[in-house]
C-alpha positions as CSV (number, residue, x, y, z in Angstrom):
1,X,88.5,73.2,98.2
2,X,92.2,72.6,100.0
3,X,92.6,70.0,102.3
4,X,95.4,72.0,104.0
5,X,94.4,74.7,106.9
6,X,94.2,78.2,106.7
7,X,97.3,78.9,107.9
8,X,99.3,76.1,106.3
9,X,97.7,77.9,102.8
10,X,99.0,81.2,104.2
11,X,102.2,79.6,104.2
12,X,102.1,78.4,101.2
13,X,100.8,81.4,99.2
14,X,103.7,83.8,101.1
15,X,106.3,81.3,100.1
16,X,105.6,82.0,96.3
17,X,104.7,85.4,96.5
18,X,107.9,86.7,98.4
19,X,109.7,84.2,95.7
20,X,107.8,85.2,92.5
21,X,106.8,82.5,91.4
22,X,103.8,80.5,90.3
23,X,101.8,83.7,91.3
24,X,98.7,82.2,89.9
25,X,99.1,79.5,92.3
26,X,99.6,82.1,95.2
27,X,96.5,84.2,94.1
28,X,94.8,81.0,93.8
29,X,95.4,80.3,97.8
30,X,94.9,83.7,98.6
31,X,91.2,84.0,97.2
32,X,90.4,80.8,98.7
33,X,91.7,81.8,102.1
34,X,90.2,85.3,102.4
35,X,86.5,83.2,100.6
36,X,87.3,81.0,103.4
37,X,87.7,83.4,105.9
38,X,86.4,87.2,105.0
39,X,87.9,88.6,108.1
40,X,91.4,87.4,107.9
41,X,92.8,91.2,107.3
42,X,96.2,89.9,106.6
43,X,94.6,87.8,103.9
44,X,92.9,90.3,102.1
45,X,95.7,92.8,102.1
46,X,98.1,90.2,100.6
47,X,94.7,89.7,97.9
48,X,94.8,93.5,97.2
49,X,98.7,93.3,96.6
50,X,97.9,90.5,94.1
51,X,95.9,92.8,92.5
52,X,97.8,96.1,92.7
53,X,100.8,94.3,91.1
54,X,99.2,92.1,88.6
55,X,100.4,88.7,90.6
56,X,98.4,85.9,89.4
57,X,95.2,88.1,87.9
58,X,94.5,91.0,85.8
59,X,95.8,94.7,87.3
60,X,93.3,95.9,88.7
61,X,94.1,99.0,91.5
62,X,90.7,100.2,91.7
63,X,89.5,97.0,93.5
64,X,93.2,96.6,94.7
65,X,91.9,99.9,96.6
66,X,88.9,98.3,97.4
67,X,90.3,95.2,99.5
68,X,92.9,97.7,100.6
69,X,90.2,99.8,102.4
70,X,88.3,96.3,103.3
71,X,92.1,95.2,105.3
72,X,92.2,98.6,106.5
73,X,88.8,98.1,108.1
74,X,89.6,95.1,109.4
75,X,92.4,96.3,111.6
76,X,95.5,95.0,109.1
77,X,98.5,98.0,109.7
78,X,99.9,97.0,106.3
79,X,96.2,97.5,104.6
80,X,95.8,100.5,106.3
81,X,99.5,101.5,105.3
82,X,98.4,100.1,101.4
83,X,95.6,102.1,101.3
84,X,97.2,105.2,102.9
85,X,99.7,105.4,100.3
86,X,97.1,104.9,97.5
87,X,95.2,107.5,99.0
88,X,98.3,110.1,99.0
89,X,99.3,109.0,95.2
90,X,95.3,110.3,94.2
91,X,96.1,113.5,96.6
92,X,93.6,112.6,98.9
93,X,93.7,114.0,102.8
94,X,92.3,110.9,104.2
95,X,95.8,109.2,103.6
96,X,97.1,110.9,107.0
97,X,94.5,109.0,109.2
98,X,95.2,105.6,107.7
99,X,99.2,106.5,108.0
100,X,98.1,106.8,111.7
101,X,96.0,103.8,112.3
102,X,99.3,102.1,110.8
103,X,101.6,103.9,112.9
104,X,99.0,102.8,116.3
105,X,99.7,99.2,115.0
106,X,103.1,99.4,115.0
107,X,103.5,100.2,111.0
108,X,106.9,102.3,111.2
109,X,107.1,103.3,107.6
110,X,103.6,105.0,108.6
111,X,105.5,107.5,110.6
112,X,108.2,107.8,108.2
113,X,105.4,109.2,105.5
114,X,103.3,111.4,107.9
115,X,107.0,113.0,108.4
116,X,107.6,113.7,104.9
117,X,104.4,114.8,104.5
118,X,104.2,117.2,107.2
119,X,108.2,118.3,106.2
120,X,106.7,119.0,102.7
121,X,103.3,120.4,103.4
122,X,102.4,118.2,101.0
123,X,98.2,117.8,101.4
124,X,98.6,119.6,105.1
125,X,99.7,122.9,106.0
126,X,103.4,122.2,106.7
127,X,104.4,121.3,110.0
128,X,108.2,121.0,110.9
129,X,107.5,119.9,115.1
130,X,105.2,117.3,113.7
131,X,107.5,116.2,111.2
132,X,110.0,115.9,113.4
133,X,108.2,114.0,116.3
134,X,106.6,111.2,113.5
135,X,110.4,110.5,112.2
136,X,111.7,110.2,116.3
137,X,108.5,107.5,116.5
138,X,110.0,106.0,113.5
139,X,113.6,106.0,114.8
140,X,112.4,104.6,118.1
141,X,110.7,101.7,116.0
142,X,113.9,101.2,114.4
143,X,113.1,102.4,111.0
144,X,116.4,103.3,108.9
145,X,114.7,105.5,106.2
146,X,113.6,107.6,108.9
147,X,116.7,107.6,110.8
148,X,117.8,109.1,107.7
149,X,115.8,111.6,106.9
150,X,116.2,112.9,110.9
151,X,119.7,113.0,110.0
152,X,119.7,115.2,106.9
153,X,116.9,117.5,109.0
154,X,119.7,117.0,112.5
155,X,122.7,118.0,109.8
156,X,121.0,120.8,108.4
157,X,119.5,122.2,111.4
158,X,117.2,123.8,108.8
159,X,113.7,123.1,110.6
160,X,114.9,121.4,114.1
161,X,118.5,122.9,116.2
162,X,121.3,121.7,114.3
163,X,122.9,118.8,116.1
164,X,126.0,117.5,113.8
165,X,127.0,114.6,116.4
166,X,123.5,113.1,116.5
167,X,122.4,113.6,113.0
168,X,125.8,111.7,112.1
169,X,125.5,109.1,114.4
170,X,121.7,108.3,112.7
171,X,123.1,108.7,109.3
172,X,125.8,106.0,110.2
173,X,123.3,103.8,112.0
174,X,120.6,104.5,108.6
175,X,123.2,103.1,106.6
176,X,124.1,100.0,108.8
């Protein structure tokens, strides 16, 4: 068992993760901090990403979709994002609730999907207004993908009123 705390081993294991290296190390701290502490969300969704992308263990994305769901449960808005978009890559409707439990907990990027999804009709029936109100949420959280995207749909003026000034403005700011 570590002598350091939870949160110094958090540290620790994000430090080589977000650098790449000695993931075995950072899965390692990452097991022992979520055995440590079951209900540390963050934790367990950084666990799942271990396991998603190989870091450190075997790939495994079934149980990567397991502590995904688990981080979701436990109120994490990047697990519930994570499992969202595993849940949309197996076609499955559910993703849309999880996109919005992200979105509640101030997850942009869960916007920014529910918008494409909606645009697309892609598991949904499609839904321009919708679209169009998740990628203004988006905007408003500052998220430049989505600032995009309400651009191209400002510019075209294809499934909301054509507004050239505004869409370019967001395209400029998208790209900032």
């Amino acid at each position: 068992m570590s002598t350091l705390s939870i949160d110094e081993m958090l540290e620790q294991a994000n430090t080589l993760y977000d650098s790449g290296e000695n993931l075995d190390q950072c899965f390692q701290l990452y097991q022992q901090i979520v055995d440590m502490d079951p209900e540390n969300g963050y934790a367990v969704n950084r666990l799942a990403n271990c396991y998603n992308n190989g870091y450190g263990v075997d790939k495994d994305c079934a149980h990567a979709d397991q502590l995904y769901r688990r981080a979701a449960e436990l109120g994490s808005a990047a697990g519930q994002y994570n499992l969202a978009d595993s849940l949309r890559k197996a076609g499955d409707p559910e993703c849309i609730v999880w996109y919005e439990k992200a979105l509640e907990n101030g997850d942009a990027d869960g916007a920014y999907h529910l918008a494409k999804i909606y645009l697309a009709g892609e598991l949904v029936p499609q839904n321009n207004a919708l679209a169009i109100s998740y990628y203004e949420r988006a905007v408003e959280m500052g998220d430049r993908d989505s600032m995009a995207g309400l651009a191209f749909c400002l510019l075209e003026g294809e499934v909301v009123a054509q507004d050239k000034e505004r869409g370019a403005a967001l395209m400029q700011k998208s790209a900032e």
